[in-house]
C-alpha positions in Angstrom: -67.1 19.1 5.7 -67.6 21.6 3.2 -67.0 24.5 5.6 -63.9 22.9 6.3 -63.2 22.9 2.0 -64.8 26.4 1.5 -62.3 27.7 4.6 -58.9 25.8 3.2 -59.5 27.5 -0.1 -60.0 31.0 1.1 -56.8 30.3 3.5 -54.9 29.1 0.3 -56.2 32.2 -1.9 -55.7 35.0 0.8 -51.8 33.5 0.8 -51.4 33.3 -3.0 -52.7 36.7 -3.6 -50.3 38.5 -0.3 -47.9 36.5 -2.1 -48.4 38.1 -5.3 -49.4 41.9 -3.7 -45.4 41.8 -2.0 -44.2 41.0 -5.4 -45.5 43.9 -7.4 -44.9 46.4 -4.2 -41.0 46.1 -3.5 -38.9 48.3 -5.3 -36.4 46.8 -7.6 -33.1 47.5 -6.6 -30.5 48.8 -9.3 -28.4 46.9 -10.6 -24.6 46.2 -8.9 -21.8 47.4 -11.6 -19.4 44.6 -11.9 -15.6 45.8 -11.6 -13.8 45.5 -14.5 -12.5 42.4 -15.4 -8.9 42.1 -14.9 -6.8 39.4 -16.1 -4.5 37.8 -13.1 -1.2 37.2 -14.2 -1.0 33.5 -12.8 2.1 32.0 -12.6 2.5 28.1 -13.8 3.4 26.4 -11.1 6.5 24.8 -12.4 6.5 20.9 -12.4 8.2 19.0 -9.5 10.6 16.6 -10.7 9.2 13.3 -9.6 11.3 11.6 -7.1 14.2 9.8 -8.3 14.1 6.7 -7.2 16.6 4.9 -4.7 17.1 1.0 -4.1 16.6 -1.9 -5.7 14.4 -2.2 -8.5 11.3 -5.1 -8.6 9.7 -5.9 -11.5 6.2 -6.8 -11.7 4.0 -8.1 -14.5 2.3 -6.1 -16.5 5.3 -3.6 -17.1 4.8 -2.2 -13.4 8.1 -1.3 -11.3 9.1 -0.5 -8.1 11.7 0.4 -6.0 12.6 -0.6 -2.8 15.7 1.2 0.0 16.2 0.2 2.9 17.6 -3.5 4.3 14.4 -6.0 4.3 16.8 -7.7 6.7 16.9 -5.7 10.0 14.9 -2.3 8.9 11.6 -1.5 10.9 10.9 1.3 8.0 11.7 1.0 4.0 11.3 3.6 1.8 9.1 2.1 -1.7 9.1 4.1 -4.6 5.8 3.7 -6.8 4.6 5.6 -9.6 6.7 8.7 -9.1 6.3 9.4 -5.1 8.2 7.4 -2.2 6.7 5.9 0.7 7.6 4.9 4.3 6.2 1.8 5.1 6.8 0.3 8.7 7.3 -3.6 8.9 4.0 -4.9 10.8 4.6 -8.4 12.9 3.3 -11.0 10.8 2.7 -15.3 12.0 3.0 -16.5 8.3 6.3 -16.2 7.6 6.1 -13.1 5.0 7.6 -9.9 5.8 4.7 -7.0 5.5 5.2 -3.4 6.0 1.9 -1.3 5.7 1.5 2.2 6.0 -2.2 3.5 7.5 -2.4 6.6 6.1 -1.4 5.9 2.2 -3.1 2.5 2.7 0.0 0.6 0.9 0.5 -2.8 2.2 3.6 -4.7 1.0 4.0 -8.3 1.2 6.7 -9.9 0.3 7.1 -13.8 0.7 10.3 -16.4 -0.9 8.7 -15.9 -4.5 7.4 -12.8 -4.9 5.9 -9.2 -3.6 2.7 -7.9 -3.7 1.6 -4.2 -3.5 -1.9 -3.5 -2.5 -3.7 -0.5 -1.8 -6.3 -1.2 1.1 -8.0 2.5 0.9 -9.5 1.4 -2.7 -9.5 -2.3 -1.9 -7.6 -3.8 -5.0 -4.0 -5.4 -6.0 -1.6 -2.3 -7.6 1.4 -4.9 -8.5 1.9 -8.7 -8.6 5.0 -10.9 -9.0 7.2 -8.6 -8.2 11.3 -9.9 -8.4 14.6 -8.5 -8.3 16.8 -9.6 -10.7 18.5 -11.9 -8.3 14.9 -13.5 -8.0 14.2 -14.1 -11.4 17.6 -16.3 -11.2 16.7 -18.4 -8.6 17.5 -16.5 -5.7 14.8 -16.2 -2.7 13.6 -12.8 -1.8 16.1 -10.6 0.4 13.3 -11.2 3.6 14.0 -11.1 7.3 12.3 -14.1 7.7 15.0 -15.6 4.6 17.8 -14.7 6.2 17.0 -16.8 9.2 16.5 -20.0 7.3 19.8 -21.7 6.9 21.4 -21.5 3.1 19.9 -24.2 1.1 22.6 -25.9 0.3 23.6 -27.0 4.4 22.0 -29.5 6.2 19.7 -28.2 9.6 21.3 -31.0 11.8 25.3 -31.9 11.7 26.7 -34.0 14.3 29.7 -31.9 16.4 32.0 -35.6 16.8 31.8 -38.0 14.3 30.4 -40.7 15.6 31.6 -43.7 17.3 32.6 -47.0 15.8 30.1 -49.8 16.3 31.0 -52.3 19.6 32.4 -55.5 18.0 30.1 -58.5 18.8 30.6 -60.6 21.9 32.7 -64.0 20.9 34.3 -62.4 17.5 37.7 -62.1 17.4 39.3 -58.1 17.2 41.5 -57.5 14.6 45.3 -56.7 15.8 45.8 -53.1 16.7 49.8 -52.3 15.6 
């Protein structure tokens, strides 16, 4: 064992001291002259107007807006304007009732049921705007949704007989009134 410890420490010195000998025997190299430093003449990139916003206009809590072009009715695409940039978002085929259009590649996912819209961003996983109305919606009115428009108005029964119906049969053994 201590030949094994005696031999390890002569390896490790004989290394440390080549290491060192290298070291002291290469020449130093001069040193690179650094070109003058010139100033670039950048130009400011002038600011793009943000885009001006088209459609109907949804207000959300908190003081958030946006705006939405397009027909929520029939479109398979609608153009949503948030926070100074429009988006395409493509209506997705939903079982609940809502109408949803998400876009994969911004990862904006807008849902809009009878009440309300909801804008959430699924790349960072959070909510970006809730109760959002038109101003028809904040007076009553539902939400402009394909699935609305295929409810009947409110105000009209679902089932209405096409004849009015027919009078009752008198009872056997009464007497009919006179027909003139």
């Amino acid at each position: 064992m201590n030949k094994f410890i005696v031999g390890a420490c002569a390896g490790v010195l004989s290394l440390a001291a080549s290491q060192y000998a290298t070291a002291q025997t290469a020449p130093a190299k001069p040193a690179a002259k650094k070109a003058s430093a010139k100033k670039k003449v950048t130009k400011k990139a002038e600011p793009v107007a943000a885009a001006k916003p088209e459609g109907v206009q949804w207000k959300c809590e908190l003081g958030n807006e946006l705006y939405i072009a397009g027909d929520m009715t029939r479109d398979q695409i609608i153009k949503l304007h948030w926070k100074g940039k429009n988006y395409d978002l493509p209506r997705q085929l939903t079982r609940t009732g809502a109408d949803r259009y998400f876009d994969q590649k911004t990862g904006f996912d807008l849902v809009v049921i009878p009440a309300k819209a909801m804008l959430f961003d699924r790349n960072e996983g959070h909510r970006l705007a809730d109760e959002c109305q038109t101003a028809e919606m904040a007076a009553g009115a539902p939400a402009p949704t394909q699935a609305g428009a295929l409810r009947a108005p409110a105000g009209l029964p679902l089932m209405t007989p096409d004849s009015p119906a027919p009078a009752p049969a008198p009872a056997p053994g009464t007497a009919q009134p006179a027909q003139q």
